[in-house]
N, C-alpha and C positions, 0 to 999 in steps of 0.2 A: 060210410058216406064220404065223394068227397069234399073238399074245400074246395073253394073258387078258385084259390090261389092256384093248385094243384091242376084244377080244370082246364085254366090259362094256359098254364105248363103243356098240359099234356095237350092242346089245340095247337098250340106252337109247334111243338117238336113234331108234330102230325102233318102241319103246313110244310116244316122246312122237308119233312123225310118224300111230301108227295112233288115238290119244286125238287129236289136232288132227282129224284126218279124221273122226271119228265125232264130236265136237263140230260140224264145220263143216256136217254133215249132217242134223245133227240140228237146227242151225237154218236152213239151208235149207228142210227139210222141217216147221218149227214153222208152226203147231200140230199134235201127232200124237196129239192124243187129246182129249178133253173138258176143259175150264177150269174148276177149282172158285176158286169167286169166295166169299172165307171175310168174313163179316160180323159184327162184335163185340156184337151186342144180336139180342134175340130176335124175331120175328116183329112187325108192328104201329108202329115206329118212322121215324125220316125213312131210315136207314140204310139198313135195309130197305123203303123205297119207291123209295133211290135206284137200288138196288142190282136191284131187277126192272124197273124203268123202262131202265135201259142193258143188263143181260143179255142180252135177245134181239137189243139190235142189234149187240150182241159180236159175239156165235154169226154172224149174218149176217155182220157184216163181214170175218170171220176166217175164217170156213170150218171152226169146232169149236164145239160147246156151251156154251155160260156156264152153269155150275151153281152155283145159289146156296146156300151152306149158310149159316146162321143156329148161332152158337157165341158164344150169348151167355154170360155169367158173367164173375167177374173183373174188372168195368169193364169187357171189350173186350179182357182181360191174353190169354185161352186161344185167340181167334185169332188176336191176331198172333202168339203165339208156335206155334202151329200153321203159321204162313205161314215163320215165323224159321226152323223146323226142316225144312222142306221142300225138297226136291232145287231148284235154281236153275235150272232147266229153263222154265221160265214157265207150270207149267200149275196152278201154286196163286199166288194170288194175294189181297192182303187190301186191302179198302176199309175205312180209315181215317177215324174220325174226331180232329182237331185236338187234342182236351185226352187222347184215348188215348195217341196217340202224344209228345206233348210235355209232358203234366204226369203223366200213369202211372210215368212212372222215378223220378220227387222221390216219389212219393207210394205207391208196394210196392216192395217188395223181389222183382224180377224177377229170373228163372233167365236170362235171355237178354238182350239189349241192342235193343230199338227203333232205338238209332240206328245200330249197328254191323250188325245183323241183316237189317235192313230197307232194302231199294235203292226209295229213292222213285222213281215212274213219270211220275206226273201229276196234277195239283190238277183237283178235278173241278168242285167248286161253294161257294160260302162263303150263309153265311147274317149276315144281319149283325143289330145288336142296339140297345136302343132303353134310356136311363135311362127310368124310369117313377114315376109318385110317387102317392099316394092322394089327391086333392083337398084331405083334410084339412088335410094339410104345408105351411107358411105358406115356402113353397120357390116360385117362377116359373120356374127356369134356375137350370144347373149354379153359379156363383158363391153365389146365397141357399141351394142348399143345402151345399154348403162352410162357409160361414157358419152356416148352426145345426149343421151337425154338430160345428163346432170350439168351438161356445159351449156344448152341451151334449151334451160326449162319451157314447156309447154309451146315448144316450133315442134311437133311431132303430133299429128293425129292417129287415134286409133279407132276403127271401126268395130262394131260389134253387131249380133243381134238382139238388137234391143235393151234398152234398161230393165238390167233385173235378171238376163239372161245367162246362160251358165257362161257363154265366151265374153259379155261385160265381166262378170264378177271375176274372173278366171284372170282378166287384163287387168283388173282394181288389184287382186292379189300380187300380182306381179310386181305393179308397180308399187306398191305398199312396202312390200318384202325387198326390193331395189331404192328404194328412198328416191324415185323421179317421179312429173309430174308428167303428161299429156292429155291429149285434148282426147276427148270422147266424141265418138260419132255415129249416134246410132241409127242401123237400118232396120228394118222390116223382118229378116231372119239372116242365117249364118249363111246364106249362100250369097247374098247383098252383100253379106259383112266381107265376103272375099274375096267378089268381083269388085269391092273398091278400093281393095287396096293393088289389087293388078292393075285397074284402071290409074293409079294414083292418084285418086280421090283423098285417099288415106294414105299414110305410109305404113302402118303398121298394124297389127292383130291377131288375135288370138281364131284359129280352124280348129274346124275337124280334120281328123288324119284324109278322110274321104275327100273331101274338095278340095282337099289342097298337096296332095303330094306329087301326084301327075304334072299339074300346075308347075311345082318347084322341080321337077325332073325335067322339067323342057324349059327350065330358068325364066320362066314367067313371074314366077315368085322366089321370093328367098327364104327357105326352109332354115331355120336360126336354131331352134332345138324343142323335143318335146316338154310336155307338161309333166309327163310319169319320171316317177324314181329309177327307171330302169329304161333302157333306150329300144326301139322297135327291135324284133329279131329278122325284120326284112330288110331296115334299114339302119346297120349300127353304123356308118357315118354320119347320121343326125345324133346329135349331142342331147344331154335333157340340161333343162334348170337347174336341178338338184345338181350337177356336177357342174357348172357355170360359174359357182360363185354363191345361191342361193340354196343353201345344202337343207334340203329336207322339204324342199319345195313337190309339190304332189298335187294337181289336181286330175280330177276324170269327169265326164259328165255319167251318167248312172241312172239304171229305170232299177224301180223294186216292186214288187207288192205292198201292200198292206191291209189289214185289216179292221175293224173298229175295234176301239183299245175291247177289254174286259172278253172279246172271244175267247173260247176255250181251247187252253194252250194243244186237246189231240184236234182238236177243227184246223188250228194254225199250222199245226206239225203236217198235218195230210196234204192240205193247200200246197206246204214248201216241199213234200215229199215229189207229189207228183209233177210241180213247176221245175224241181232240179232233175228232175229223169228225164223230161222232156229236152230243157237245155242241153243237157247228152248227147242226143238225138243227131245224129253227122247231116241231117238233112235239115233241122233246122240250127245249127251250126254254123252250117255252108247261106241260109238266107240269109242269118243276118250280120256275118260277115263281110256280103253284099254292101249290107251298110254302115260299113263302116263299124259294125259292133262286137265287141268281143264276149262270150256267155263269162257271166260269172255267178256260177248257181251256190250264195253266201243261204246258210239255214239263219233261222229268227237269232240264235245269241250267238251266232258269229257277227251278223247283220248290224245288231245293237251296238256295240261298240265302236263299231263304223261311224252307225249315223249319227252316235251324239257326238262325234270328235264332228264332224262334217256340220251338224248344225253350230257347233260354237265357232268354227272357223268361219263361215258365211254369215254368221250373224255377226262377229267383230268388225271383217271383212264393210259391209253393208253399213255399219255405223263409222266407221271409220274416213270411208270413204264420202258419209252423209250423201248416199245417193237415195237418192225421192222419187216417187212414181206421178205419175200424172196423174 
């Protein structure tokens, strides 16, 4: 006869063997329905261009639909946390961009944790970024402008888009790392943020390589040096930061996957398998090149190390600079 004790026993290990087996089949059998691919800004953005440029070769690669839903608001807050709160099944899934997921926490007061919530997948593409200066600015290269900023503090505006944004936080950095102070001014997005410093609105800020290099080749703008560790291979007469004076200086802006923490690590693995074959791909290479984006197909634990260096540096960044949202 048995004991209860033992009855216990043996109903448990029955429970956990019949939950193993239907986990292990379920991803076996993944995908078993449609992929909602959840996107932090509205219709019309790079996000959303990235974001229908790789969805249909999901669907193909995968053998289920990429459905893209557009859940802008919040900065970007209401779909990752839409992705946070989702079964870990693999079939929601959030493309991330860079200053969402690593300066959003310093900067709202979130119901859910980015970091804890969220299982990164894979780094999909960076866009990298350019100082820029108005002709006017008796500036040549990052050192002369150091040099007038520290001689007369805060006579220097700098445009951005928006508070919070990868080109604010990117110009906070800067100035951080430089020990000057200027004026912040923010626009509506990065392409406001570069028509004001052409127009001399602003005299200074942080681009995209895309809006702004044209621009600085017909000396509308002055191309001062980039943000990366290592200098364009189109353009090695533009200098970087890192070789300027501020040695180790690095920023990119960056989309990634992710998925809700506790997914299973072969659901994670396949997601990044088939998101880095496609980046591959010479024809979606060549789009989003277009925009200004370079593929950088990072698998989950390459990825991780990345982003926790990247979330403590936007989070110090962001306190440091005590910048507030509205």
């Amino acid at each position: 006869m048995i004991d209860l004790k033992h009855l216990k026993f043996l109903l448990v290990a029955a429970a956990v063997c019949s939950t193993t087996a239907v986990l292990a089949a379920s991803i076996s059998n993944y995908p078993t329905r449609p992929i909602r691919l959840l996107l932090p800004f509205a219709p019309g953005g790079s996000a959303d261009a990235i974001g229908r440029i790789i969805a249909p070769k999901l669907s193909e690669a995968m053998g289920q639909q990429w459905v893209v839903d557009n859940r802008g608001g919040a900065a970007g807050n209401i779909a990752a946390e839409i992705v946070a709160r989702a079964a870990p099944d693999g079939h929601t899934v959030f493309l991330g961009l860079s200053t969402v997921v690593t300066a959003n926490p310093a900067l709202y007061k979130l119901t859910f944790s980015m970091e804890k919530d969220l299982q990164a997948v894979t780094m999909l593409t960076i866009s990298q970024y350019i100082l820029v200066l108005n002709p006017s600015v008796p500036a040549a290269n990052v050192k002369e402008l150091i040099a007038l900023a520290k001689q007369k503090p805060r006579s220097l505006n700098y445009s951005s888009g928006g508070i919070g944004s990868p080109l604010h936080l990117a110009a906070e950095l800067f100035q951080k790392r430089a020990g000057i102070e200027m004026v912040h001014v923010p626009y509506k997005s990065g392409g406001a943020s570069a028509a004001a410093v052409l127009s001399g609105e602003t005299q200074f800020g942080v681009s995209s390589i895309a809006s702004s290099l044209q621009l600085g080749k017909a000396g509308r703008l002055r191309a001062v040096a980039v943000t990366t560790l290592t200098k364009l291979a189109d353009y090695p007469d533009i200098g970087t930061v890192n070789e300027s004076g501020l040695p180790g200086f690095d920023v990119v802006g960056w989309y990634s996957l992710f998925a809700p923490a506790g997914t299973p690590a072969p659901i994670i693995k396949q997601i990044a398998d088939a998101a880095m074959s496609i980046l591959l791909m010479p024809e979606i290479k060549a789009k989003l090149a277009t925009m200004g984006l370079a593929v950088t197909p990072l698998g989950p634990e390459e990825f991780k190390p990345f982003l926790a260096s990247e979330i403590k540096k936007f989070g110090e960044v962001v306190k440091a600079a005590n910048i507030k949202v509205d």
